[in-house]
C-alpha positions in Angstrom: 0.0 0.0 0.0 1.5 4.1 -0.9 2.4 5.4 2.3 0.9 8.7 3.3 1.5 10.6 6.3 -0.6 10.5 8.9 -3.1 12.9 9.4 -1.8 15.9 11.8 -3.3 15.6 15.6 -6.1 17.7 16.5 -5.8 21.2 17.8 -6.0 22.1 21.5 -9.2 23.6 22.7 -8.1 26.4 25.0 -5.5 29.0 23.1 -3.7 26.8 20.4 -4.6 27.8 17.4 -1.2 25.8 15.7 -2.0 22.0 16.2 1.1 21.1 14.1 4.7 22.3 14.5 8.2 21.8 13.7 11.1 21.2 15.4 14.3 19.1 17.0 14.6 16.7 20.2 17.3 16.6 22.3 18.8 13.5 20.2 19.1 16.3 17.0 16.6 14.4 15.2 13.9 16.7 13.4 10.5 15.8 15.2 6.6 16.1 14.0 5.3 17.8 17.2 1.7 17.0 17.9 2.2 13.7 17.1 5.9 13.8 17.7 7.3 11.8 14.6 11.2 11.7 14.6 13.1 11.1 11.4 14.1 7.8 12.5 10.6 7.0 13.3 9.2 8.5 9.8 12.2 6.1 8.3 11.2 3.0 9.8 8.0 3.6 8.9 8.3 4.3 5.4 10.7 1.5 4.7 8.8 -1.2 6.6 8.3 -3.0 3.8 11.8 -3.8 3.0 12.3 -4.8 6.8 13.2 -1.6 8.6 15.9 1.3 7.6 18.9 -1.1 8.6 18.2 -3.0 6.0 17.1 -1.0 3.5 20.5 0.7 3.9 22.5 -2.5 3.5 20.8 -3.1 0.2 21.6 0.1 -0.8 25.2 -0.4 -0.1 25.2 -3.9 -2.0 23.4 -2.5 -4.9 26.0 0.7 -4.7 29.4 -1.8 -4.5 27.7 -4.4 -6.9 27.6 -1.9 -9.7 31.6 -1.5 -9.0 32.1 -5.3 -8.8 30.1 -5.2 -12.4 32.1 -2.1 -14.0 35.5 -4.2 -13.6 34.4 -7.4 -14.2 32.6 -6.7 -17.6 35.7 -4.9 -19.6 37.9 -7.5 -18.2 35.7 -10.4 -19.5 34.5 -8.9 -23.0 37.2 -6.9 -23.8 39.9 -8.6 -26.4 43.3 -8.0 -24.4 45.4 -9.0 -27.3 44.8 -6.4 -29.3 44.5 -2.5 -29.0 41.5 -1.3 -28.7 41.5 0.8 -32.2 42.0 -2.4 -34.1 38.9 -4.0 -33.0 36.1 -4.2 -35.4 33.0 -2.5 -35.3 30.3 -5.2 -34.9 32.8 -6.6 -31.5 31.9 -2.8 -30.1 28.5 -2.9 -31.3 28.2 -6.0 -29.1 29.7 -4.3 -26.4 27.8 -1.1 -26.6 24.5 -3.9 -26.3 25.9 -4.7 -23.5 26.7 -1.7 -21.9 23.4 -0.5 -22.5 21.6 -3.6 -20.8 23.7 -2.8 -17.7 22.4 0.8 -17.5 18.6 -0.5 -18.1 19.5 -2.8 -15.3 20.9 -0.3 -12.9 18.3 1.7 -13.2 15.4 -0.8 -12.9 17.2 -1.9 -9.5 17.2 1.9 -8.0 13.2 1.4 -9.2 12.3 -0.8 -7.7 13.2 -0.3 -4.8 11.4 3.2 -4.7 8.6 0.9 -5.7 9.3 -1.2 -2.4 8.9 1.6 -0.6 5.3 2.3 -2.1 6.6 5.5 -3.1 6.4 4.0 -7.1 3.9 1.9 -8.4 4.2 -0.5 -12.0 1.3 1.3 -13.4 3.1 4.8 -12.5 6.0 4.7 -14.7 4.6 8.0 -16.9 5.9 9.7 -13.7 9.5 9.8 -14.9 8.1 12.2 -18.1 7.7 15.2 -14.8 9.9 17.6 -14.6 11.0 16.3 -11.2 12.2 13.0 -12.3 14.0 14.1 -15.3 17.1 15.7 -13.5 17.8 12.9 -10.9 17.5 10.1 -13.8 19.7 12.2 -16.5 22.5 12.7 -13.7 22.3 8.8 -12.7 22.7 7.8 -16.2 25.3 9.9 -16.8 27.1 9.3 -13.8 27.0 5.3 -14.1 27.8 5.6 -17.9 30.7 7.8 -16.9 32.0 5.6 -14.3 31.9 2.7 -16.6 34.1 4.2 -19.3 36.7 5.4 -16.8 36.8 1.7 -15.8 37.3 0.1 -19.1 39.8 3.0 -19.7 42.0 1.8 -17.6 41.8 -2.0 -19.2 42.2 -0.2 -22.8 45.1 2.1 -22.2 46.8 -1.4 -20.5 46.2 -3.1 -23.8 47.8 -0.4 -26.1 50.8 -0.2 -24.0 50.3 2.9 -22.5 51.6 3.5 -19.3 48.4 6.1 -17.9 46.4 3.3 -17.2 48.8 3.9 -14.0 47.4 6.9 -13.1 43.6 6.4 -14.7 43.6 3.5 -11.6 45.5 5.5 -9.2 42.0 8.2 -10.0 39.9 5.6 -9.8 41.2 4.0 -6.2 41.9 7.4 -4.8 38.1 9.1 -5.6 36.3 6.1 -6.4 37.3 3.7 -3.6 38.7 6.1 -0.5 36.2 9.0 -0.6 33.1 7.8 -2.3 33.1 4.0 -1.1 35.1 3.8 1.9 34.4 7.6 3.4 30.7 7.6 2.2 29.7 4.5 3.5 30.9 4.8 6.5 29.0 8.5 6.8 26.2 7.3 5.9 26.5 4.5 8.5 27.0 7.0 11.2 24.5 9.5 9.5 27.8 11.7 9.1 28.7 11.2 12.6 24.9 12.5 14.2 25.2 15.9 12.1 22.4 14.7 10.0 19.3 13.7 10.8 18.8 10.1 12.6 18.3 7.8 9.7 18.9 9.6 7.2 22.5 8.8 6.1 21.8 7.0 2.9 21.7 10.4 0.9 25.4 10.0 0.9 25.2 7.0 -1.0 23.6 9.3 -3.8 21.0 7.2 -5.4 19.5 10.1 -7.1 16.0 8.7 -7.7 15.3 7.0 -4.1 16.5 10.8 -2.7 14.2 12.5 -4.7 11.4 9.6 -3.9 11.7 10.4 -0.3 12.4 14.0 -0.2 9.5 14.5 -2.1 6.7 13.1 0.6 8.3 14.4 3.3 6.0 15.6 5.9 9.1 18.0 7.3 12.2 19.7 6.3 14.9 17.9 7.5 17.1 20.7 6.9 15.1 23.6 9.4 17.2 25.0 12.2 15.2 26.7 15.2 18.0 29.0 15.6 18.4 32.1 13.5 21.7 30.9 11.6 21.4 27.9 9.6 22.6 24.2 10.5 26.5 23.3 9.1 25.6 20.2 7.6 22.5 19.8 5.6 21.0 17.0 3.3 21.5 19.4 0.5 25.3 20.7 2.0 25.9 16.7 2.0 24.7 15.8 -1.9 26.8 18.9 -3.3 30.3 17.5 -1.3 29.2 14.2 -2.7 28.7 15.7 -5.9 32.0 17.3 -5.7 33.8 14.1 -5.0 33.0 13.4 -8.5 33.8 16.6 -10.1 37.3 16.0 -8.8 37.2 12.3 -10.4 35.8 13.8 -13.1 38.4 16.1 -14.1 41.4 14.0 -13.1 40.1 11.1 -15.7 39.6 13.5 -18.7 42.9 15.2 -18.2 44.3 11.5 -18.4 42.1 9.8 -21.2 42.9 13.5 -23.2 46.4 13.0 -22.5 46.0 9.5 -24.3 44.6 10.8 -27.3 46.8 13.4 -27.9 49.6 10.8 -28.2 47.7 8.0 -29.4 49.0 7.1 -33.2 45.8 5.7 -34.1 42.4 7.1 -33.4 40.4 5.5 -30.7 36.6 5.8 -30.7 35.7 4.4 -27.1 37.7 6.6 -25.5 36.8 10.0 -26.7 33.6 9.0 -26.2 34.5 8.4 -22.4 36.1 12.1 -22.5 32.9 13.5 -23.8 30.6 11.6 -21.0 33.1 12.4 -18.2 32.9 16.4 -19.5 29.0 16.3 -19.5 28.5 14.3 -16.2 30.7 17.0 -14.7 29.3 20.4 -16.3 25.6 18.3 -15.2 27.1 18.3 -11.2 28.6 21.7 -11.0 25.3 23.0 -12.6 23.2 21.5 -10.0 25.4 22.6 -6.9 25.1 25.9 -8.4 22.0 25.7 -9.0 21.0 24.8 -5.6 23.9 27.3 -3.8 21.5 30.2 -5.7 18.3 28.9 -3.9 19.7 28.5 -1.1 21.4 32.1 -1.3 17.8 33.5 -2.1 15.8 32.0 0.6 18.2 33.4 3.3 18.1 36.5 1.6 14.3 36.5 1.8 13.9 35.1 5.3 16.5 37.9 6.5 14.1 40.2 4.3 11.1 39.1 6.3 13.1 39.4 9.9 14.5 42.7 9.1 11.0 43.6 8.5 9.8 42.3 11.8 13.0 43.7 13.9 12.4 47.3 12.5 8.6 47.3 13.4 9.5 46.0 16.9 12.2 48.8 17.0 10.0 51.2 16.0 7.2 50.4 18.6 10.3 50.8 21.1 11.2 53.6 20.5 8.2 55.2 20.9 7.5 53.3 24.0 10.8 54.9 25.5 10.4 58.8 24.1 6.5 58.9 25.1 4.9 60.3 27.7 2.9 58.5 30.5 -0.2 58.9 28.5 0.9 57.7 25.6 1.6 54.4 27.7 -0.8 51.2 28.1 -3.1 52.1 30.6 -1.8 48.5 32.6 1.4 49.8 33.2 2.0 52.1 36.4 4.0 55.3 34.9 5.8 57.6 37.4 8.0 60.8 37.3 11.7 59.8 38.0 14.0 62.4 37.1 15.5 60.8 33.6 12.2 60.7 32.7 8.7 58.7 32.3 9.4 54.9 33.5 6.8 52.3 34.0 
């Protein structure tokens, strides 16, 4: 059955006119007060159908390593090692390219369905992915697992030609792939970055782009609201840029190598200026979308300090005439007497 939230607790009879508010426990975690929901509880709710939050986390994780474990073991099966890759002919790449393909469909029907397990997706709903909403977070996960495909088989290709930047193409790929994004991720999201984000709510940093935007998008809260009048340091939305970011840097390191390979390649070499152009367009598509959410976040904060400047200069103007009036400009409730500095209640 689609989870929905439940419907907000009734309103107090005497004086509350709010029945529904927002704000953080003593644990950090974000709470629906009124019925007082935390995150954690909202988590294990919504994922009771795969067994709790634990383990939808772990499948997460094995679906996120098994795509790595698929990515090496492909090019290192299919691929022709004997030759270079220039010299193979077109129908063995068309072959590959099937296959390729098939493992993106795949990828992406996994991440599915397990937003449909979470009743957040049903078969009948598939038209969804034509809304606006859906078209960002698929385009950047098909980029990104194309991209991290072709940096892969890179490294197998540049071996076979004889060239010795298959060195530092794996050097990229252990350093970005497996320290920061596997390793350091995991282990975040584990720890739901060390109790800086909200409780249960770690697997953002594992940055399954259509599950985030599945979940984001019914819920009841928002996850990132401070009380206090600065912001919070770390943020869902703080989180998925530095994620993003970890693969700008990958990025950028593996098309300054594969160029390099071109430019002193003797023979052209299709598959891997194709890898050069994915690798440029998967990291324009990041940087435009921390950008893009930097600016919104930029503009709220401008109109929320808008709004309290507002306020503060009303309140400040009311003081001020409270302090230069005279007694019988004051509330009638407050006791006024002559002092010599002047009127004080």
């Amino acid at each position: 059955a689609d989870w929905a939230p439940a419907a907000p607790a009734a309103p107090a009879q005497q004086g509350n006119s709010s029945p529904m508010s927002i704000g953080w426990t003593r644990h950090g975690a974000q709470a629906w007060t009124g019925r007082e929901v935390s995150s954690k509880a909202f988590m294990d709710e919504l994922c009771s159908n795969v067994g709790g939050y634990r383990t939808f986390l772990r499948r997460l994780a094995l679906h996120y390593f098994g795509w790595w474990v698929a990515i090496a073991v492909v090019p290192a099966v299919f691929l022709d090692h004997h030759r270079c890759e220039s010299s193979m002919p077109y129908i063995a790449w068309c072959l590959y390219g099937g296959t390729v393909l098939a493992m993106l469909v795949m990828a992406v029907l996994v991440e599915l369905s397990m937003v449909q397990r979470l009743g957040l997706l049903q078969g009948s709903e598939l038209h969804i992915l034509k809304e606006r909403r859906w078209r960002r977070p698929l385009a950047s996960t098909v980029l990104w697992k194309l991209d991290s495909y072709t940096d892969m088989a890179f490294v197998f290709i540049a071996r076979d030609c004889g060239s010795s930047l298959w060195w530092a193409s794996l050097a990229s790929i252990i350093f970005c792939t497996v320290f920061c994004q596997m390793i350091f991720n995991t282990c975040f999201a584990l720890s739901d970055c060390d109790g800086e984000l909200p409780e249960s709510f770690g697997f953002v940093l594992l940055d399954f782009k259509l599950v985030n935007t599945a979940v984001r998008s019914v819920l009841p809260f928002d996850p990132d609201a401070s009380d206090l009048p600065v912001a919070k340091p770390v943020t869902l939305k703080s989180s998925a840029n530095l994620v993003g970011l970890e693969k700008v840097v990958g990025d950028v390191a593996q098309v300054c190598i594969q160029s390099l390979f071109l430019m002193s390649a003797s023979a052209p070499h299709g598959f891997v200026l194709f890898s050069v152009v994915i690798g440029a367009l998967n990291g324009c598509l990041s940087i435009a979308l921390i950008v893009q959410d930097a600016l919104q976040a930029e503009w709220a904060v401008q109109d929320r300090d808008l709004e309290q400047g507002t306020v503060l200069a009303s309140l400040s103007g009311e003081k001020k005439i409270f302090q230069e009036g005279s007694c019988s400009e004051m509330p009638q409730e407050l006791p006024c007497e002559r002092l010599e500095g002047g009127p004080s209640p």
